[in-house]
C-alpha positions as CSV (number, residue, x, y, z in Angstrom):
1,X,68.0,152.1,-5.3
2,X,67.0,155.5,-4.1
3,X,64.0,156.8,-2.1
4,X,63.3,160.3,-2.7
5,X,60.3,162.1,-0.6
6,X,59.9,165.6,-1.7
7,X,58.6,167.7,0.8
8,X,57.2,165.3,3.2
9,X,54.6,166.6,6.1
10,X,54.3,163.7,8.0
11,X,55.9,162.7,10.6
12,X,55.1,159.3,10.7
13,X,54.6,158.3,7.4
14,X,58.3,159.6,6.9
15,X,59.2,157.5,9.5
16,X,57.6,154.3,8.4
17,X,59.3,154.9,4.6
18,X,63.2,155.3,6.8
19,X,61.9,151.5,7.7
20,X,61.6,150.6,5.0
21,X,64.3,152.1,3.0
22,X,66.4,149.6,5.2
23,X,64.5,146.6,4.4
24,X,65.0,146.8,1.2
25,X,68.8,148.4,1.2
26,X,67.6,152.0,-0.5
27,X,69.0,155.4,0.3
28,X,65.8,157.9,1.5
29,X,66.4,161.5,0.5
30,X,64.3,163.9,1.9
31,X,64.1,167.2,0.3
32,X,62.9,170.1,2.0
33,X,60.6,172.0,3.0
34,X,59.9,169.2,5.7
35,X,56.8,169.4,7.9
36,X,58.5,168.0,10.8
37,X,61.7,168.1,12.7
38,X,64.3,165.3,12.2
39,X,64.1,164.8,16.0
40,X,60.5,164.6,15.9
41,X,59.3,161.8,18.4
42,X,56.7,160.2,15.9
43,X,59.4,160.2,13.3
44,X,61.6,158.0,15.3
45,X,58.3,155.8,16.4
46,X,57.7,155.3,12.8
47,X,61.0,154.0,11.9
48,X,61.8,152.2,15.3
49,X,65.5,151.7,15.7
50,X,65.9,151.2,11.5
51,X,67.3,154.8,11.2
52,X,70.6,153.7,11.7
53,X,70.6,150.7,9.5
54,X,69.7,152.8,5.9
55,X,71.2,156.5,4.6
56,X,68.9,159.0,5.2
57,X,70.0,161.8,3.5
58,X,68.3,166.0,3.9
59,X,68.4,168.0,0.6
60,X,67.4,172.2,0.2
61,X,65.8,171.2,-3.0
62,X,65.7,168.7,-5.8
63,X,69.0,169.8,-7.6
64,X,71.2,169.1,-4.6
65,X,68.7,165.2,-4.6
66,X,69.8,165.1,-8.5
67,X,73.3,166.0,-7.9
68,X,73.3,162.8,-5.0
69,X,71.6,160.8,-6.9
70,X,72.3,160.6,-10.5
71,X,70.3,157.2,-11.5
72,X,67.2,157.0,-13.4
73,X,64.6,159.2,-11.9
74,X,61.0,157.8,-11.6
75,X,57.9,159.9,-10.6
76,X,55.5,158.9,-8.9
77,X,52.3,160.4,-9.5
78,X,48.2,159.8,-10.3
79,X,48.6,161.5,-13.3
80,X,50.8,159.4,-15.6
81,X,49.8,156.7,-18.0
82,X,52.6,154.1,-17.2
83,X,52.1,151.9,-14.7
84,X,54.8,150.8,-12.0
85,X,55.0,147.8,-12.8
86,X,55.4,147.8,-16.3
87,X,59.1,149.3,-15.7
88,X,62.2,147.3,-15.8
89,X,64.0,148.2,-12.6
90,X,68.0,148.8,-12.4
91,X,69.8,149.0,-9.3
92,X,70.5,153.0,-9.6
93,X,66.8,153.9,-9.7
94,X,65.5,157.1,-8.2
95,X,61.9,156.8,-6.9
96,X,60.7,160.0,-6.4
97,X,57.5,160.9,-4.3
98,X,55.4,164.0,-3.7
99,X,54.2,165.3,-0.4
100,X,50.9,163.6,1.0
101,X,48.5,166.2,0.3
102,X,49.7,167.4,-3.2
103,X,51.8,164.7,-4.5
104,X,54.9,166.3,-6.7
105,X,54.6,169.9,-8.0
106,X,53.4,170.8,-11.5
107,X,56.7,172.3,-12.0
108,X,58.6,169.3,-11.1
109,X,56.6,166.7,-12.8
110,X,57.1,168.7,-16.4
111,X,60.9,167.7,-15.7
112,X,59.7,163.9,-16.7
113,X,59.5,162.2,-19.9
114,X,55.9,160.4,-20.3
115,X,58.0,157.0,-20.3
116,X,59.4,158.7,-16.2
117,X,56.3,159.0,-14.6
118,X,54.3,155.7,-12.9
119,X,51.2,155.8,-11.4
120,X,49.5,152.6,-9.2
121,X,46.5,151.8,-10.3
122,X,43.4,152.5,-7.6
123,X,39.8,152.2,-8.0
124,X,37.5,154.7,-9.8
125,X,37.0,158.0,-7.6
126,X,39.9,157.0,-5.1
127,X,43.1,160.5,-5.1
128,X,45.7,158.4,-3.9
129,X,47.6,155.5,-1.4
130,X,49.1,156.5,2.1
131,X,52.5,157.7,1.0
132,X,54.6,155.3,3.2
133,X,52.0,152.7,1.3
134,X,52.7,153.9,-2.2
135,X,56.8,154.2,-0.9
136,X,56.5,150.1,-0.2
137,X,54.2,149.0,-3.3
138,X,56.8,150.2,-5.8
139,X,60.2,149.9,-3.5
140,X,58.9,146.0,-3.7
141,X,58.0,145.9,-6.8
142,X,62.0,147.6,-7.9
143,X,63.3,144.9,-5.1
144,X,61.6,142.0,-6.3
145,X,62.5,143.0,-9.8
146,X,66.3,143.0,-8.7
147,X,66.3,139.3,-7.2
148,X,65.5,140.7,-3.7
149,X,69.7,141.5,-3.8
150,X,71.2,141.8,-0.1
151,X,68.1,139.7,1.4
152,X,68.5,137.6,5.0
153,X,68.1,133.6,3.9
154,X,65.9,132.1,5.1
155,X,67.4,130.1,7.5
156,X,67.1,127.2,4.7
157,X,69.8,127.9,2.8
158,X,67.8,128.0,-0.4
159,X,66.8,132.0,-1.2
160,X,69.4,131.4,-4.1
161,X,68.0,128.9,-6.0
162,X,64.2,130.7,-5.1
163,X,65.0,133.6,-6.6
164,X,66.5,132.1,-9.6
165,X,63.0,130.7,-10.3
166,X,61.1,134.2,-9.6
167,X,58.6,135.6,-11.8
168,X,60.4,138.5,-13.4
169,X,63.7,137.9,-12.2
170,X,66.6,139.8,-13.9
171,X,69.5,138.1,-14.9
């Protein structure tokens, strides 16, 4: 699974996604313009020490994302029809994310098929989730899909035969 954040001007919110893109085994591109410095203090804070457990890759636009990444691309946005959860999830997904105040570009978004653009539900009147918030409902979602593939057992010996009996699980 992939993680892209297109043109992401937080700081933290960026660095809360690097965490977790590592909990949950993605790749994070970040395509640019970026609001913050990679150095940036409250980017590290966010992510703790995760940024060296998950890829985290920078991109000068989406081409050079689409050339990196050339799964199924999913946009996210408040305007689509199809919810996130009515997707089956494959292993080479691309999520793909807009910037926290304007969500993906008009432009961008008319790349997408109807059938490749999610939204998450919200109550009447509300814009939109915290990005790093809308990141983890759908990452989870894909993850839990997938069998939660690569996850730490739980010390029981039994996250096999639990996943086996999951709720949507793939085959």
């Amino acid at each position: 699974m992939h993680i892209v954040l297109v043109a992401p001007q937080i700081a933290p919110n960026t660095g809360n996604v690097v965490r977790l893109a590592a909990n949950v085994g993605a790749s994070l591109h970040l395509v640019e313009p970026l609001g913050f410095s990679m150095d940036a203090r409250l980017l590290r804070r966010g992510g703790l020490d995760y940024h060296e457990l998950t890829d985290v890759h920078v991109h000068a636009d989406v081409d050079s994302a689409r050339a990196a990444c050339p799964g199924r691309w999913l946009a996210l946005t408040s305007h689509a029809r199809r919810r996130y959860d009515a997707v089956d999830y494959r292993d080479d997904d691309v999520l793909v994310f807009g910037c926290e105040a304007t969500g993906l570009p008009d432009d961008l978004l008319a790349t997408f098929g109807a059938d490749e653009r999610l939204r998450i539900p919200m109550r009447p009147d509300n814009r939109s989730l915290n990005l790093g918030n809308a990141v983890a409902v759908v990452a989870y979602e894909a993850w839990r899909q997938l069998g939660f593939s690569g996850a730490a057992d739980d010390g029981t010996g039994t996250l096999e035969a639990l996943n086996a009996d999951a709720p949507g699980r793939k085959a």
